[in-house]
C-alpha positions in Angstrom: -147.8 -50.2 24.6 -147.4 -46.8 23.3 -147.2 -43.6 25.4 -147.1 -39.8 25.0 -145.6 -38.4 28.3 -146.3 -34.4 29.1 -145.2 -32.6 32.0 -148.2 -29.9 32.4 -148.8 -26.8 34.1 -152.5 -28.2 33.5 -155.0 -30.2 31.8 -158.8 -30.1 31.9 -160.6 -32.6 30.5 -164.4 -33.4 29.8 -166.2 -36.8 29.0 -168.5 -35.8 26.2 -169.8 -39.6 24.8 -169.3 -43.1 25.0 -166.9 -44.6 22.7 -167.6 -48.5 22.9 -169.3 -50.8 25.4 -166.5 -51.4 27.6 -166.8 -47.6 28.6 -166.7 -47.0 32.4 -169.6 -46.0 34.3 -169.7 -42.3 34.9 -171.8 -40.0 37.9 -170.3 -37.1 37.0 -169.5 -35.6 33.6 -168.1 -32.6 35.0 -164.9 -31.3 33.8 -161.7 -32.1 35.8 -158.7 -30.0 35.9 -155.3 -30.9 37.3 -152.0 -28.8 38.1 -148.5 -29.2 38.1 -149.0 -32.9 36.6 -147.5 -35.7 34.2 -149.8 -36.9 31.5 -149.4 -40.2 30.5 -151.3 -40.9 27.3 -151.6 -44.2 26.7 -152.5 -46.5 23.9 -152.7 -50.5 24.9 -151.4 -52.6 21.6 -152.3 -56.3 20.9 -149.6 -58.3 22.7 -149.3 -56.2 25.6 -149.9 -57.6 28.8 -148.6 -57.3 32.7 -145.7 -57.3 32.5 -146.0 -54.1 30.0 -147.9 -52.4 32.5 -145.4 -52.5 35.3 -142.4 -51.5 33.2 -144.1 -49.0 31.8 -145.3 -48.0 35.4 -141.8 -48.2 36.2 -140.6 -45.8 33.5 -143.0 -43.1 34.1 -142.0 -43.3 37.5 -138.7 -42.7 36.6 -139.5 -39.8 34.6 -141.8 -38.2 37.3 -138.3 -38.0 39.3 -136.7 -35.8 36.5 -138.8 -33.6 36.5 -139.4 -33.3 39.9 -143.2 -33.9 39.9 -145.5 -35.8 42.3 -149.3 -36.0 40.6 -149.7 -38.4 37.4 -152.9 -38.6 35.4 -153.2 -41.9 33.4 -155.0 -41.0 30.2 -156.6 -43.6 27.7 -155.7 -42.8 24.1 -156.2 -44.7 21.4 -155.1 -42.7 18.8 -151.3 -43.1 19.7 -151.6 -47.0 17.9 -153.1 -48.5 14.7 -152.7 -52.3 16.8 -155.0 -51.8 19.4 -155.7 -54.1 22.4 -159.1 -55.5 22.9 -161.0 -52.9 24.7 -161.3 -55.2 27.8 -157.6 -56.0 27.6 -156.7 -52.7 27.2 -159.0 -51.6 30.3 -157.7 -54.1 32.7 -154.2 -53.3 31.9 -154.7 -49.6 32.5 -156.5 -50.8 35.3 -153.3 -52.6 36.4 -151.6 -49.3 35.8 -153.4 -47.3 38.1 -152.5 -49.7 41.0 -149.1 -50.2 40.6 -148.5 -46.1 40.2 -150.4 -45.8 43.7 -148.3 -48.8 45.8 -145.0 -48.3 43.7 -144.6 -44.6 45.6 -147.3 -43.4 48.4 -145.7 -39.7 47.6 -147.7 -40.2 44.3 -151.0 -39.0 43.6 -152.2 -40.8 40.9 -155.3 -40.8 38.9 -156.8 -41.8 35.8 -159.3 -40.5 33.5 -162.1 -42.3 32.4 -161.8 -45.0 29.8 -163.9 -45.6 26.6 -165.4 -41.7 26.8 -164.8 -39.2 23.8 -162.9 -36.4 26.1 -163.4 -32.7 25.2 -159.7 -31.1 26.3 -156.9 -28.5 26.9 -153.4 -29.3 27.9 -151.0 -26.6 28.7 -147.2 -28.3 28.6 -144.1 -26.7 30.2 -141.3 -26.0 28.2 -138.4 -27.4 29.5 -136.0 -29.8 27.9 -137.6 -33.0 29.5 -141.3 -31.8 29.4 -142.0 -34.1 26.6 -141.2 -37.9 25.8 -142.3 -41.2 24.3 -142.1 -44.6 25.0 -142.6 -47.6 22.8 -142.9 -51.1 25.5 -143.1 -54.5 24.4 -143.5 -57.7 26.0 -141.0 -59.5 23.7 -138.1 -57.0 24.6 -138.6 -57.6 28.5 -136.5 -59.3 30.7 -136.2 -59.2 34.6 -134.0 -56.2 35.4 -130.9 -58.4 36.3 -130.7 -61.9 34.1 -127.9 -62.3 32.3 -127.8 -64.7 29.7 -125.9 -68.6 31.4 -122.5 -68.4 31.9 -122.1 -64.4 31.0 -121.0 -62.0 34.1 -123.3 -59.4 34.9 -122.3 -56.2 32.7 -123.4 -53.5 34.6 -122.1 -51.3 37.6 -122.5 -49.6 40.6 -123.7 -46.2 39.0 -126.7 -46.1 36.7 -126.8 -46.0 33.3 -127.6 -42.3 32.5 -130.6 -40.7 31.2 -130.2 -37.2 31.5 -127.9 -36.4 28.8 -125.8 -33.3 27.5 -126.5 -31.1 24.5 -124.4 -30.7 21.6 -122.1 -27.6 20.4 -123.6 -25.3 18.6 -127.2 -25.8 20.5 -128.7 -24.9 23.7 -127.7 -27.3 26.3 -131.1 -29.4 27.1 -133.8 -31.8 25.1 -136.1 -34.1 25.7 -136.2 -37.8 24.8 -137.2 -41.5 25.5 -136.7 -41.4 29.4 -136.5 -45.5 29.1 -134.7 -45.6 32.3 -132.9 -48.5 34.2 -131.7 -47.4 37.4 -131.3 -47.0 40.9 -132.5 -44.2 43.4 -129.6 -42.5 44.5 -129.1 -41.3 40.7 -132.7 -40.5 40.3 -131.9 -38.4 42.9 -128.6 -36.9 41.8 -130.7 -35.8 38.3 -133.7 -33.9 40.3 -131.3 -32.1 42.3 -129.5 -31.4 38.7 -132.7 -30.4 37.3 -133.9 -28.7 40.4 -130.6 -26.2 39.9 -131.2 -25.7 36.1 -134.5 -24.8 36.8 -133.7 -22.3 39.4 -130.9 -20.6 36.8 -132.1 -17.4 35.7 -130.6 -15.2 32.8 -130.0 -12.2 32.3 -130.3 -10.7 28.7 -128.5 -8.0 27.7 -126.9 -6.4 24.6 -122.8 -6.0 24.6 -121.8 -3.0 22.1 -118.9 -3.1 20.2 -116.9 -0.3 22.9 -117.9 -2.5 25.7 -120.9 -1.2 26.8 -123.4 -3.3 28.5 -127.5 -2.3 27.7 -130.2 -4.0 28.7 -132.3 -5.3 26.0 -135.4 -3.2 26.6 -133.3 0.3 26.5 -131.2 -0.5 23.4 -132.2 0.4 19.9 -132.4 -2.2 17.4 -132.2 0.2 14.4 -130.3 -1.2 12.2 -129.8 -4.3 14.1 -132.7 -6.4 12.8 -131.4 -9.4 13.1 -129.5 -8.9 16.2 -133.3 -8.3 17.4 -134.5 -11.4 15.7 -131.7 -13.4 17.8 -132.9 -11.9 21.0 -136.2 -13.0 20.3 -135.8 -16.3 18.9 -133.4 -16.8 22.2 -136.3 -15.7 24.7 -139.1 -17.6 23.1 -137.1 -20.9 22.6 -139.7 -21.4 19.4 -137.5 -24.3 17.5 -140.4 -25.5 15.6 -141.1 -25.2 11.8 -144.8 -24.3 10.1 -143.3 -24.6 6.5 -140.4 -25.4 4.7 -137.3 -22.6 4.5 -136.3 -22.0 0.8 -133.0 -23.7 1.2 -135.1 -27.0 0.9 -136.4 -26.6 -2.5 -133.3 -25.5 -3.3 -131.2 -28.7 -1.9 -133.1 -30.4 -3.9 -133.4 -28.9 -7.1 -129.3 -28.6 -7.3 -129.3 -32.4 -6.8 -126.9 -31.6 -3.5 -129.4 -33.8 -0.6 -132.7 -35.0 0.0 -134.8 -36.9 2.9 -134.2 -40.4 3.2 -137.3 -41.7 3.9 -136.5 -45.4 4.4 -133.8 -43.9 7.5 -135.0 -41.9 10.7 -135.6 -38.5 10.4 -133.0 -36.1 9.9 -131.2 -38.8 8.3 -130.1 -37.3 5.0 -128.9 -38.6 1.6 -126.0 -36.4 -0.3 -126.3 -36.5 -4.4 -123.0 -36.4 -6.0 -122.9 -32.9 -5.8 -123.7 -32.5 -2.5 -121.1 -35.3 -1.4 -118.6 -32.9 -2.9 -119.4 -29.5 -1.6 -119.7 -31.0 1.9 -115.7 -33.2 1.4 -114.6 -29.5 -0.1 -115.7 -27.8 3.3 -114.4 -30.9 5.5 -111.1 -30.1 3.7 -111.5 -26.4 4.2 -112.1 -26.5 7.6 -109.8 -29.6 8.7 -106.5 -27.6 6.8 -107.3 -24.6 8.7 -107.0 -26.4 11.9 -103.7 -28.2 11.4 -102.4 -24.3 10.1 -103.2 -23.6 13.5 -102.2 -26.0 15.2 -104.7 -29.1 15.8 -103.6 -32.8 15.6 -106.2 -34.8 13.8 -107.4 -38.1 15.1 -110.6 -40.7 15.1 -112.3 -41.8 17.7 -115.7 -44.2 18.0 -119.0 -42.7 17.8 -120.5 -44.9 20.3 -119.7 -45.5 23.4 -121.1 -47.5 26.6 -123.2 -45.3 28.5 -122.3 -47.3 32.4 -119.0 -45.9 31.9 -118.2 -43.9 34.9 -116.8 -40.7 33.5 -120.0 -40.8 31.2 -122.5 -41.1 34.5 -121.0 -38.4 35.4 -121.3 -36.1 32.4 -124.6 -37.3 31.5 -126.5 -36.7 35.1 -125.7 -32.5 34.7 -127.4 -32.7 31.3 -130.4 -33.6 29.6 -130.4 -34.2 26.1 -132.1 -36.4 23.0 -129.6 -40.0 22.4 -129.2 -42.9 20.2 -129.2 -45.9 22.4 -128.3 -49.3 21.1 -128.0 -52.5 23.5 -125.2 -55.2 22.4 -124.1 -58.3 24.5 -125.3 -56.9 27.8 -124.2 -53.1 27.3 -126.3 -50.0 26.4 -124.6 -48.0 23.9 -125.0 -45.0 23.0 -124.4 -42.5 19.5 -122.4 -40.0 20.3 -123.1 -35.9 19.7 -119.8 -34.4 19.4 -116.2 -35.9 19.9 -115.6 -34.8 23.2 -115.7 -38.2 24.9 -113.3 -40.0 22.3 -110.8 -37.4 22.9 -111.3 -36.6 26.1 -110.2 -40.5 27.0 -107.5 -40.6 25.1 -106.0 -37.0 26.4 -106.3 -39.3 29.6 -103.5 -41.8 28.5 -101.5 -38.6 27.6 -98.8 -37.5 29.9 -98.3 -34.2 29.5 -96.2 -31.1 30.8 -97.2 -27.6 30.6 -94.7 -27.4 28.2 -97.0 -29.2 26.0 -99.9 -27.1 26.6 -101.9 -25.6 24.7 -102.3 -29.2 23.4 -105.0 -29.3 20.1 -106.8 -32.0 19.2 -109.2 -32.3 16.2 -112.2 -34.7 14.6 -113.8 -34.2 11.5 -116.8 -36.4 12.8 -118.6 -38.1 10.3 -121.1 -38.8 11.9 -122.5 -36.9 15.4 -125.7 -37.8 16.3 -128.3 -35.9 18.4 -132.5 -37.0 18.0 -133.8 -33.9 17.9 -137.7 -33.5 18.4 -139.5 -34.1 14.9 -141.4 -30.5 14.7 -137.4 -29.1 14.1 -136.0 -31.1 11.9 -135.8 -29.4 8.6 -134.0 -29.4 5.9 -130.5 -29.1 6.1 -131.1 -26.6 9.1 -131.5 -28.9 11.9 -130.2 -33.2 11.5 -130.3 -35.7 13.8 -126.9 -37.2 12.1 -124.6 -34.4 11.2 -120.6 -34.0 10.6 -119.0 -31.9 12.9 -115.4 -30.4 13.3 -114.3 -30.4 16.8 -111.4 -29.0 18.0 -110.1 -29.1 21.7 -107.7 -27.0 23.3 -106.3 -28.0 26.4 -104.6 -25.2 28.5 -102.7 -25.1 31.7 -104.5 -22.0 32.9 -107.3 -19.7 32.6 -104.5 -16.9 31.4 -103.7 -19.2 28.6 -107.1 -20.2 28.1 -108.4 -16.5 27.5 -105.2 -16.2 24.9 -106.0 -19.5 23.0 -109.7 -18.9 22.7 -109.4 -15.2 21.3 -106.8 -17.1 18.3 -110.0 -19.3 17.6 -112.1 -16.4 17.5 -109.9 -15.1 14.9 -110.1 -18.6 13.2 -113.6 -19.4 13.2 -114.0 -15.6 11.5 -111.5 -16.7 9.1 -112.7 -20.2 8.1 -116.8 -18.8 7.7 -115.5 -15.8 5.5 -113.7 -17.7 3.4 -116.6 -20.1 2.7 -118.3 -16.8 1.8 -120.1 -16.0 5.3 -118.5 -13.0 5.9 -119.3 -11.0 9.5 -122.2 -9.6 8.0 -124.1 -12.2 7.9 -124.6 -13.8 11.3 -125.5 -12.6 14.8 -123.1 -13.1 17.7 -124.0 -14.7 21.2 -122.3 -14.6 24.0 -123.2 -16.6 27.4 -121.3 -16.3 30.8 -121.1 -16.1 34.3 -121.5 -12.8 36.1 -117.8 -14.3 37.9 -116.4 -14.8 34.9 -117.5 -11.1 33.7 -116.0 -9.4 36.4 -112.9 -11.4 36.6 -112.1 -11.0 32.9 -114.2 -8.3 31.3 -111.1 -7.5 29.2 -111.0 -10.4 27.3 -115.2 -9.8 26.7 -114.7 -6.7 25.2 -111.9 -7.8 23.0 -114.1 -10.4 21.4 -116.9 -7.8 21.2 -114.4 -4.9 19.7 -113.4 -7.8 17.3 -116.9 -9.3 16.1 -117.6 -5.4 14.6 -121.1 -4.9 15.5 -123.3 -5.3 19.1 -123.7 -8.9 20.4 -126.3 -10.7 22.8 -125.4 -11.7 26.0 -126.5 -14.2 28.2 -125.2 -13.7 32.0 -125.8 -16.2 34.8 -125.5 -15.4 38.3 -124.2 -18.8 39.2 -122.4 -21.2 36.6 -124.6 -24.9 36.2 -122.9 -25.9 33.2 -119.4 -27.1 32.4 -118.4 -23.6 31.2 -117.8 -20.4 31.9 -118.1 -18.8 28.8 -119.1 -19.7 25.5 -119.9 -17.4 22.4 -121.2 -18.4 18.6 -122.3 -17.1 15.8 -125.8 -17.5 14.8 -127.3 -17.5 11.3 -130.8 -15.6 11.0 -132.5 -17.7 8.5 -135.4 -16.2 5.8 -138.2 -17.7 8.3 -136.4 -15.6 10.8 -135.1 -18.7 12.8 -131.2 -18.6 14.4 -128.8 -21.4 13.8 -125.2 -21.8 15.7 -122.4 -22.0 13.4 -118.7 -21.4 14.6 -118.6 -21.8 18.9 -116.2 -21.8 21.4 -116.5 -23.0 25.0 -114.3 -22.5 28.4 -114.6 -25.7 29.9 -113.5 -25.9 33.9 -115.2 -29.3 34.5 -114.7 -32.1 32.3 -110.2 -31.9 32.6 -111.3 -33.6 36.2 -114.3 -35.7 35.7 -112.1 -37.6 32.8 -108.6 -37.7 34.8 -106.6 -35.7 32.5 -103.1 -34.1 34.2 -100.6 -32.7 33.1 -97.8 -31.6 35.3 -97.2 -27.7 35.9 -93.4 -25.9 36.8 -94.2 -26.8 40.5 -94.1 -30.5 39.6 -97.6 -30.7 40.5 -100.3 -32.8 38.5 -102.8 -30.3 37.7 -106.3 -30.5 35.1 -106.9 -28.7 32.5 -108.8 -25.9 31.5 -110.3 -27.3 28.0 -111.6 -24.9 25.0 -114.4 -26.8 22.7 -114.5 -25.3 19.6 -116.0 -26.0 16.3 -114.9 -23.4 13.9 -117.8 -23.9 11.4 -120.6 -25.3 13.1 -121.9 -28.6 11.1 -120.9 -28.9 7.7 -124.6 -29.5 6.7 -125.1 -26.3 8.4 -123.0 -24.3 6.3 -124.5 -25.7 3.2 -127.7 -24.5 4.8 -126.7 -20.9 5.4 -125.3 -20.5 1.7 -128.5 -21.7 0.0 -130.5 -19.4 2.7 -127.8 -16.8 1.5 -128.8 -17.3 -2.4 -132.5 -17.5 -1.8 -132.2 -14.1 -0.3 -130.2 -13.2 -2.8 -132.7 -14.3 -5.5 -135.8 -12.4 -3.6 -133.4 -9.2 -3.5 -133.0 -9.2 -7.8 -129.6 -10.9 -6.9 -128.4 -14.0 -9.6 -128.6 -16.7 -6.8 -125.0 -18.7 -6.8 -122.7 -20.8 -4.4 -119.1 -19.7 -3.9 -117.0 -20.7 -7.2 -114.8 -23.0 -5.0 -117.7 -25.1 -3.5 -119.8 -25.0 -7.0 -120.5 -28.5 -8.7 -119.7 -27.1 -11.9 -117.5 -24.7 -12.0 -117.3 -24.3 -16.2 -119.9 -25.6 -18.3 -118.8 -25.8 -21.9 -121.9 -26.4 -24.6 -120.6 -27.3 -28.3 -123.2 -26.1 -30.6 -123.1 -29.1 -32.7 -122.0 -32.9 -32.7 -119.3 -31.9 -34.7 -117.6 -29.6 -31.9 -117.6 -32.3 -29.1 -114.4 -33.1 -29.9 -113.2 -28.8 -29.5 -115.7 -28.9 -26.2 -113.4 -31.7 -24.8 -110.1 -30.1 -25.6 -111.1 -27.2 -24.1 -112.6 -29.1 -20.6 -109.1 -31.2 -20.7 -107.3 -28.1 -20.6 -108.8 -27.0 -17.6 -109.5 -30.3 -15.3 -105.9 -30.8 -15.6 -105.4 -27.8 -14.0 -107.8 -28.6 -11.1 -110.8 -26.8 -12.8 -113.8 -28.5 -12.6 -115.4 -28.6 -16.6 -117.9 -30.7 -17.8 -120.0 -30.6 -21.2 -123.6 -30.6 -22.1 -123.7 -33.0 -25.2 -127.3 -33.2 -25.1 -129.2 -33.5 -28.4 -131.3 -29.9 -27.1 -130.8 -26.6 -28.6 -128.8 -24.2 -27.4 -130.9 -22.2 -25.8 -132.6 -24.5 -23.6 -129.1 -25.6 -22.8 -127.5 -22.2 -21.8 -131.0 -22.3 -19.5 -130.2 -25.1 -18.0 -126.8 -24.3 -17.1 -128.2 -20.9 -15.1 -130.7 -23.4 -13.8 -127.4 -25.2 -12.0 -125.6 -21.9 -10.9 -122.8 -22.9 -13.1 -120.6 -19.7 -12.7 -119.2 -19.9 -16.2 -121.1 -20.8 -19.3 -119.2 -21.3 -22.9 -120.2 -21.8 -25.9 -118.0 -23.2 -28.7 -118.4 -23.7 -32.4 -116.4 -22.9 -35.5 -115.3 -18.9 -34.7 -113.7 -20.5 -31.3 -112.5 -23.4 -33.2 -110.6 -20.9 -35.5 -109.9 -18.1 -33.5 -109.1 -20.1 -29.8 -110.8 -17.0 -28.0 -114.0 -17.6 -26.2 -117.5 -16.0 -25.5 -117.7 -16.9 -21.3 -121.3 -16.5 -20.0 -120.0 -15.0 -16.6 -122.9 -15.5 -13.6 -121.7 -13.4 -10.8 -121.6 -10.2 -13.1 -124.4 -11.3 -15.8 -122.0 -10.1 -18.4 -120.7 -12.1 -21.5 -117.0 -11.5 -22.0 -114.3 -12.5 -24.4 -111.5 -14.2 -22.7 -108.9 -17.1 -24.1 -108.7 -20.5 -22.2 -105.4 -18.9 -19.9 -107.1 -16.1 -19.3 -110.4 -18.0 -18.1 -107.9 -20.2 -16.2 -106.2 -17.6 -14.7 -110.0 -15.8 -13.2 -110.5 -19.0 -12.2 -107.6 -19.5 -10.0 -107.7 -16.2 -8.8 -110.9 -16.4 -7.1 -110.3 -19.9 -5.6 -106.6 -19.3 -4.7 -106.2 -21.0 -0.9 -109.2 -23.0 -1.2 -109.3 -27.0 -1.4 -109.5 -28.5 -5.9 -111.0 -31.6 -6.5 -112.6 -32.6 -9.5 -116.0 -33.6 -10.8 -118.6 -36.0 -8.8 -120.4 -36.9 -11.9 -119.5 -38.1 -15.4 -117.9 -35.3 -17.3 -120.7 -35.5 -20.2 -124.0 -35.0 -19.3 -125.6 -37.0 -22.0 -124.6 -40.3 -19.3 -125.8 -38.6 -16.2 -128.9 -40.6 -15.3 -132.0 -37.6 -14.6 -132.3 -37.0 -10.6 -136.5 -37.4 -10.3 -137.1 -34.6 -7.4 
């Protein structure tokens, strides 16, 4: 059984024409609308039978609590399936439906509309994070909601496995998903009353000037601040959906740097050579600029068991989209970020304040987050990503404010010097009206430092874990915002994980805990600079990728068989010295070659024969100025190292000649 679930503000609906002959009788072909209601569309599949219906009866019950709604509509949909049931099967289990919806709950209204009718109709779905889900049920995959298999101890415990679950960094806490729940009432409960307060959070929207100044949104003037007003927009409307590809996904491809894997889920990508070494170049970037400040790497899983207690906990404040996976009795689930891996192990640390702030850092390869189809993307938006994370722990707020103005400082750092200077993203800033008055200092610092007026986000009363989080945001060529660098003032999870350390008093006290990634996701960044270069391109601008990160970084082109040999001296000279050379020895001419290498971006194109085989000076092809200029080998060398000085070296992905690269079909 198959089912679209919608939490509606409405749906009206009109039986236009018999579909087949198991088609219910009808006296009235009026049109029926319904408020404030969850739609169940269902589509019945060969194999389905009873059983189905009650699980799936229990599931959308489940779901109804969520969100906090009452009146279910159970409507016949065929078109959700290619392995129908018989229509008469498919009837009397819808049928079967109905019935259990009404006695399962009397504070239920159920109905269903009519079955084997064409329907004329208009739905009108909410738009918060839960408002849509789907569910796949199948007879084989049920069991009864206790067995365990002979011999084996039940695995499970007093608290619920969790089904509202929390957003990632660098995204808006909230999403929907599978609601497949398995659970008891109390925590049903526990996650209305969660949702109930979310609901009931308003915002307040605002614009922060650089001098402190607070203006509300409507009286401050966007001149000049396009993108800024873009932001505000994009942050109002909550429009995460895509009508056509971005130009950084042509571009992703062309470069050989990623693709779709279509044989994985969606927003599962494959990295080319070249795109498995600009995205270890940035790992390395951004993982030696954390240990220069201070973090202490480590590893931790990236799946973890969802019955857990300190993950009940987390997981009933906030909804989000998760990978579940059930092994010998326990569901699992794919984590989002590190913060559970290194949130248990700070418990096993015992620590004094003399420690503090203690930093602890994950390049996590991979995070994993299922986003809703309609905004995956590219390289924009993934449902497996690597993410740094970086968490401060801090023995007050006073230390807190000082530690998360230094990552402020190194986020700016570590996006300017992957060539994403301030100019090109949008800050946001989000925190409670407490917070603001308490420390409006440390506010206007981060404004005064960011340059240039920021949005803000205030909340009369704090829901989530923090008090204050900021990030940069990325305004795309389709004029959609992405989170890169963030920071987060976290006053919850130090107590729901049992982490203490012990203050001058001798007494065991919890953390305050920073979260901060000081990129965003490394796909992310790749993202941005090919956004960067295709608005470069429209502009008259040669598009090209910083010299550090490029594939290439010299492409050498002898212009005969004879000067293979030279073109190889020459490479030699420079990949021993950490440059990254390689040479088109392609039977083309030299013209289609020297095209080719502008087609890569290859930032420095020469061309050797017999006046640089006698005179050891060369003719560089430069792309960045568009000029060609005479330079000798140290003096290329030394250009070279100048502009990447600082930055992480590694050497080619792909075979040094291109004559035994195999073609990329894209």
């Amino acid at each position: 059984m198959r089912i679209l679930q919608l939490h509606c503000d409405s749906i009206e609906y009109t039986p236009t024409k018999k579909e087949n002959k198991m088609a219910e009788d009808l006296d009235d072909m009026s049109t029926l609308r319904l408020e404030e209601v969850v739609v169940a569309f269902v589509a019945v599949e060969t194999g389905d039978n009873s059983s189905v219906a009650t699980e799936a009866v229990r599931q959308i019950r489940a779901s109804m609590i969520n969100v906090g709604c009452t009146r279910l509509l159970l409507y016949p949909y065929a078109h959700l399936s290619s392995d129908l049931a018989k229509p008469s099967t498919a009837l009397g289990l819808l049928e079967e439906m109905e019935d259990h919806a009404k006695a399962a709950d009397g504070a239920l209204e159920v109905s269903r509309a009519p079955f084997g009718w064409t329907k004329s109709y208009h739905v009108k779905v909410k738009g918060h994070p839960l408002a849509e889900s789907s569910k796949v049920i199948r007879s084989d995959s049920l069991k009864p909601p206790h067995a365990t298999s002979a011999g084996e101890p039940h695995t499970g415990s007093a608290a619920a496995a969790p089904r509202v679950r929390s957003g990632r960094k660098g995204e808006e806490e909230g999403g929907s998903g599978d609601d497949n729940d398995t659970g008891d009432d109390d925590d049903d409960e526990d996650k209305s009353h969660a949702l109930e307060r979310e609901s009931r959070l308003k915002s307040h929207w605002r614009i922060l000037t650089p001098d402190g100044n607070l203006v509300e949104i409507d009286e401050f003037d966007f001149t000049g601040h396009k993108k800024l007003e873009t932001l505000a927009k994009y942050e109002s409307e909550k429009q995460r959906h895509v009508d056509e590809p971005p130009p950084h996904v042509a571009l992703m491809k062309r470069l050989a740097i990623a693709d779709y894997e279509h044989a994985s889920d969606h927003g599962n990508m494959r990295f080319f050579p070249n795109g498995r070494l600009i995205k270890s170049l940035i790992e390395s970037h951004v993982t030696n600029r954390v240990k220069e400040y201070g973090g202490y790497e480590v590893e931790t899983p990236i799946m973890y068991d969802s019955e857990h207690p300190s993950m009940v906990s987390y997981f009933n404040r906030f909804p989000a989209r998760q990978y579940t996976i059930d092994s010998e009795g326990k569901r699992l689930f794919l984590r989002f970020a590190a913060c559970f891996g290194q949130f248990l192990m700070a418990h096993q640390f015992q620590m004094s304040h003399h420690n503090l702030p203690y930093r602890l850092y994950e390049m996590t390869r991979y995070s994993f987050r299922r986003e809703q189809t309609g905004e995956l993307v590219g390289l924009r938006r993934l449902r497996a990503f690597t993410m740094p994370d970086c968490h401060a722990f801090c023995k007050d707020m006073d230390q807190a404010i000082d530690e998360i103005e230094v990552r402020f400082k190194l986020s700016q750092r570590v996006l300017s010097e992957m060539g994403i200077p301030g100019d090109d993203y949008e800050m946001a800033i989000r925190f409670t009206e407490d917070f603001y008055n308490d420390h409006r200092g440390v506010i206007n610092r981060l404004a005064a430092a960011h340059g240039k007026p920021m949005l803000v986000e205030m909340w009369k009363e704090r829901f989530f874990y923090f008090v204050l989080k900021w990030e940069f945001n990325y305004i795309d060529n389709m004029g959609k915002a992405s989170a890169l660098s963030t920071d987060q003032i976290d006053v919850e999870n130090g107590s729901r994980y049992g982490i203490t350390f012990v203050d001058e008093d001798n007494n065991r006290i919890h953390p305050i805990i920073l979260h901060n990634s000081p990129s965003g996701a490394v796909e992310r960044i790749i993202y941005t600079l090919l956004e960067k270069a295709a608005a470069d391109s429209k502009e008259g601008r040669r598009p090209m990728l910083p010299l550090w990160l490029s594939p290439t970084q010299v492409r050498i082109i002898p212009v005969k068989e004879e000067f293979v040999g030279l073109a190889e001296s020459f490479a030699s000279g420079l990949t021993t010295r950490g440059i990254r050379a390689d040479i088109d020895d392609r039977n083309q001419s030299i013209g289609k070659r020297i095209r080719e290498a502008e087609k890569e971006w290859a930032p420095y194109v020469l061309v050797v024969g017999e006046q640089e085989s006698e005179s050891g000076r060369l003719s560089v092809r430069i792309r960045e100025s568009g000029r060609v200029k005479e330079m000798t080998p140290d003096d290329l060398l030394r250009e070279i190292r100048s502009k990447t000085e600082g930055m992480p070296a590694a050497g080619l992905n792909m075979p040094a000649h291109l004559s035994k690269r195999p073609q990329l079909m894209v």
